[in-house]
Biopython code that builds the backbone (N, CA, C, O; Angstrom):
import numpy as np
from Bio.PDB.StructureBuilder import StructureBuilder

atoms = [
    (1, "UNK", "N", (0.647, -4.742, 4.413)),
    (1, "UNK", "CA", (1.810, -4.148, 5.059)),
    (1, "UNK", "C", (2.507, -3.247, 4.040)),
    (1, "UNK", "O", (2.796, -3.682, 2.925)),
    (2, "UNK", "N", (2.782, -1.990, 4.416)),
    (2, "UNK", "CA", (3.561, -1.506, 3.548)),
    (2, "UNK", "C", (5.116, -0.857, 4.399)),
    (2, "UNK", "O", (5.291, -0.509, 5.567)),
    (3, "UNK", "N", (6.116, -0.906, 3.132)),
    (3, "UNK", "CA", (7.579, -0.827, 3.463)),
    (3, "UNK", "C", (8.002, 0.352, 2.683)),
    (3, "UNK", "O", (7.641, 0.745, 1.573)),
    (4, "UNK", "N", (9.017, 0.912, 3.692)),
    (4, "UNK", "CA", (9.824, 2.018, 3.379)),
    (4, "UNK", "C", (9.680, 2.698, 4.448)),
    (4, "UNK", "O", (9.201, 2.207, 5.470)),
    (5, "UNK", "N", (10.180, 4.235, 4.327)),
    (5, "UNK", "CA", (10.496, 5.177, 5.235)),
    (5, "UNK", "C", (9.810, 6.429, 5.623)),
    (5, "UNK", "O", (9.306, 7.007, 4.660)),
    (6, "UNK", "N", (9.673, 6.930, 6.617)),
    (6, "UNK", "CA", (8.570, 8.304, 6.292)),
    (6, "UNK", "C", (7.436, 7.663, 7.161)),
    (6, "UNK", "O", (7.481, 6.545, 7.674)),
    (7, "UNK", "N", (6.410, 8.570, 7.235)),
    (7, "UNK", "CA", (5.445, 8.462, 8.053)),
    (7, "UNK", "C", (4.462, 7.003, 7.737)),
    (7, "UNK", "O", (4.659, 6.149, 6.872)),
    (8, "UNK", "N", (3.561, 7.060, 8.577)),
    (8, "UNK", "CA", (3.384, 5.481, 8.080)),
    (8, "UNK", "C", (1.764, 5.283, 7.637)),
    (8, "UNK", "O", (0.926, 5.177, 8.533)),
    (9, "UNK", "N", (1.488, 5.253, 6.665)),
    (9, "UNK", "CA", (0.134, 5.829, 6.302)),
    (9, "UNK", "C", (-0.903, 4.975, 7.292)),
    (9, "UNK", "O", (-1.855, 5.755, 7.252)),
    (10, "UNK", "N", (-1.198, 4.246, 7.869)),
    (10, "UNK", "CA", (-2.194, 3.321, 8.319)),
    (10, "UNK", "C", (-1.521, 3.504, 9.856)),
    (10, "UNK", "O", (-1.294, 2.395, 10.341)),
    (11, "UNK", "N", (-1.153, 4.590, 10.727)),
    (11, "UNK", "CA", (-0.306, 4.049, 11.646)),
    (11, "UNK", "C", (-1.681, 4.104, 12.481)),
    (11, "UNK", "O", (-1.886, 3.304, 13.394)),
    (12, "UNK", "N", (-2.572, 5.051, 12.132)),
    (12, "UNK", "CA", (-3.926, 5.601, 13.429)),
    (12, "UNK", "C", (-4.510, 3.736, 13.481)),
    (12, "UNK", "O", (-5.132, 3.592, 14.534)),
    (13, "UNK", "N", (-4.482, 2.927, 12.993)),
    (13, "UNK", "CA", (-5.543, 2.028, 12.338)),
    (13, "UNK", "C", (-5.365, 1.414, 13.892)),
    (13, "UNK", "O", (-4.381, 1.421, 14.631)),
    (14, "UNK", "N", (-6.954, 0.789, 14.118)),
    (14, "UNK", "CA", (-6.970, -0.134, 15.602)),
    (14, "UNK", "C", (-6.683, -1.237, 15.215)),
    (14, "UNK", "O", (-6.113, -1.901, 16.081)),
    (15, "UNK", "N", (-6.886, -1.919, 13.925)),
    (15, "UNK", "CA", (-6.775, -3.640, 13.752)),
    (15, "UNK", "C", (-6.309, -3.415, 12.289)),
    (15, "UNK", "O", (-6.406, -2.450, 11.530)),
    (16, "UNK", "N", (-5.839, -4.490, 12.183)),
    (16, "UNK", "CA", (-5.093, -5.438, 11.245)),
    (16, "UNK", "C", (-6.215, -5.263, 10.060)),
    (16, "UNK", "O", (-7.425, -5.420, 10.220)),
    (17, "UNK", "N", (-5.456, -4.848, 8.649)),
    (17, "UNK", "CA", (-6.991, -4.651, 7.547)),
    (17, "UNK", "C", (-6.092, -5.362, 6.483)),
    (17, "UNK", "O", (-5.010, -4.972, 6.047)),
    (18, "UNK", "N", (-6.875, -6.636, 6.128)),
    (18, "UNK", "CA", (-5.894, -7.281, 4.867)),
    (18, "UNK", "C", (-6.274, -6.488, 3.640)),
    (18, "UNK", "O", (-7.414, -6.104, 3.378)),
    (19, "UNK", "N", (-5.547, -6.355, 3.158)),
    (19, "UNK", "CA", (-5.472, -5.802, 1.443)),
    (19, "UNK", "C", (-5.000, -6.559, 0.728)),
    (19, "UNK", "O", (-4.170, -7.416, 1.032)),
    (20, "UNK", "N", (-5.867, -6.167, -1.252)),
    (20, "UNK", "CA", (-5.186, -7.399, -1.665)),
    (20, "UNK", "C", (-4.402, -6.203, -2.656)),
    (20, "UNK", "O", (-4.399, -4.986, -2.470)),
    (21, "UNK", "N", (-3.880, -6.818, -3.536)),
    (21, "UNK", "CA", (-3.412, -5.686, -4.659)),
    (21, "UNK", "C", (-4.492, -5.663, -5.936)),
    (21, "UNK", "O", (-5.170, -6.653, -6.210)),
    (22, "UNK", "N", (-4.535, -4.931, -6.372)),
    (22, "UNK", "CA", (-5.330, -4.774, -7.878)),
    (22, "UNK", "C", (-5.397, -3.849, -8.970)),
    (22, "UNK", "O", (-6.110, -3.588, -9.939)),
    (23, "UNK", "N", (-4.118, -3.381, -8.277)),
    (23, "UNK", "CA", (-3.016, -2.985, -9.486)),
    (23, "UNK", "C", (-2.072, -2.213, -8.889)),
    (23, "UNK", "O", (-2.040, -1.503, -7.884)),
    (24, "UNK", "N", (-0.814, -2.720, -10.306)),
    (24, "UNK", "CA", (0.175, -1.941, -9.895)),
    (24, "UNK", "C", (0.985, -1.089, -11.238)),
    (24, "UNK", "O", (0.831, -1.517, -12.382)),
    (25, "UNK", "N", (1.725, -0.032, -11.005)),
    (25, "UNK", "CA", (2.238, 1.152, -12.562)),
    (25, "UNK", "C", (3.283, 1.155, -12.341)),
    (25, "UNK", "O", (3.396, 1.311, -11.125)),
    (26, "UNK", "N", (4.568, 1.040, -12.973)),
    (26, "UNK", "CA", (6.178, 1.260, -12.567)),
    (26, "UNK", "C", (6.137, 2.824, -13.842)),
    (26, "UNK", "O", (5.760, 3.173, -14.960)),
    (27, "UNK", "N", (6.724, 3.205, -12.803)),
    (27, "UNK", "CA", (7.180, 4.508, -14.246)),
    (27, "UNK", "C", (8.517, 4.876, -14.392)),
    (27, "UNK", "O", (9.300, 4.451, -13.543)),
    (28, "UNK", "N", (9.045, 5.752, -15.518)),
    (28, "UNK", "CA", (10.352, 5.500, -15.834)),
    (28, "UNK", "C", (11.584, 5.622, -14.674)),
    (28, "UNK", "O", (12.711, 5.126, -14.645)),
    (29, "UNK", "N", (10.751, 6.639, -13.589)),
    (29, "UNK", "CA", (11.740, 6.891, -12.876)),
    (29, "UNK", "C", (12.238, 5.810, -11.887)),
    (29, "UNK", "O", (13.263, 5.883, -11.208)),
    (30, "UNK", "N", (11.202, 4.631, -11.921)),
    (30, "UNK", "CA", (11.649, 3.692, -10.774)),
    (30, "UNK", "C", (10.622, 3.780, -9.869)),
    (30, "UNK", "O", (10.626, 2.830, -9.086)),
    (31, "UNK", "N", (9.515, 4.786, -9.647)),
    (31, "UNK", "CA", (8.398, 4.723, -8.243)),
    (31, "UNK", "C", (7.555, 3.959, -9.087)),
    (31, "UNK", "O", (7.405, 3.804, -10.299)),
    (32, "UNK", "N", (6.975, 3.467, -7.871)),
    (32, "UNK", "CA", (5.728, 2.678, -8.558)),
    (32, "UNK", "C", (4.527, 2.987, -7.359)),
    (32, "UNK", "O", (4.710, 3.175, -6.156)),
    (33, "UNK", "N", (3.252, 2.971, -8.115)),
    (33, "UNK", "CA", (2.122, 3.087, -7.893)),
    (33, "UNK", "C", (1.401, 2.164, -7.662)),
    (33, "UNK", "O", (1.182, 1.483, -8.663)),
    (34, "UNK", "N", (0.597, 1.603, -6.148)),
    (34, "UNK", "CA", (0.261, 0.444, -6.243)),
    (34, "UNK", "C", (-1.187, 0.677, -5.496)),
    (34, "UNK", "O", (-1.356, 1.177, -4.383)),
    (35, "UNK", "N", (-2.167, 0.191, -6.389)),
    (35, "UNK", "CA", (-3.805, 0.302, -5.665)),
    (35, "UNK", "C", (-4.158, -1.272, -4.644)),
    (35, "UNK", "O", (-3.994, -2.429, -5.032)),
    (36, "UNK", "N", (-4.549, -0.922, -3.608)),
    (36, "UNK", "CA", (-4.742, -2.151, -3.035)),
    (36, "UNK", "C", (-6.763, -2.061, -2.653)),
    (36, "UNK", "O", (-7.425, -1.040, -2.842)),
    (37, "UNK", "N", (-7.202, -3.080, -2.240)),
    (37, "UNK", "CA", (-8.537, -3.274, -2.113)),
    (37, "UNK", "C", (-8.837, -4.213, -0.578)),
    (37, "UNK", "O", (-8.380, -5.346, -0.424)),
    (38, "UNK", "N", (-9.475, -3.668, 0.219)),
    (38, "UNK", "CA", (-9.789, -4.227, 1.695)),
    (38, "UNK", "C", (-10.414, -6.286, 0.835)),
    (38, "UNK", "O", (-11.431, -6.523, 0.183)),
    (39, "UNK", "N", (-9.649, -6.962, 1.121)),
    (39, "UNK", "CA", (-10.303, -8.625, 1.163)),
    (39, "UNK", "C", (-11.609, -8.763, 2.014)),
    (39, "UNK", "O", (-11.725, -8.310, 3.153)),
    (40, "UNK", "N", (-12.761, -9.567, 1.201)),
    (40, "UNK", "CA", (-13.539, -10.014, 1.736)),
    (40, "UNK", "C", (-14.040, -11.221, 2.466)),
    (40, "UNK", "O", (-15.164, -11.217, 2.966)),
]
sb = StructureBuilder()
sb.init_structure("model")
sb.init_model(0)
sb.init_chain("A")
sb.init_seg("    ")
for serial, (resi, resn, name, xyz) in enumerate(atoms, 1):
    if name == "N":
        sb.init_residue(resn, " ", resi, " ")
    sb.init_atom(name, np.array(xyz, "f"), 0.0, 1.0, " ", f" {name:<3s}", serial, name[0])
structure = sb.get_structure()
């Protein structure tokens, strides 16, 4: 699931796709960068 505002990247999707995380970057300004990976 992802949160916040703005368009919704996964909105086309037909089903439910778990992701896990497997990494994440904070940078100075406060955004952060987060890679996720489909669970098997």
């Amino acid at each position: 699931m992802l949160a916040g505002h703005g368009p919704t990247l996964f909105a086309g999707l037909s089903k439910y796709v778990d992701l896990k995380l497997v990494r994440r970057l904070e940078f100075g300004s406060g955004a952060v960068a987060m890679r996720y990976e489909p669970r098997r």
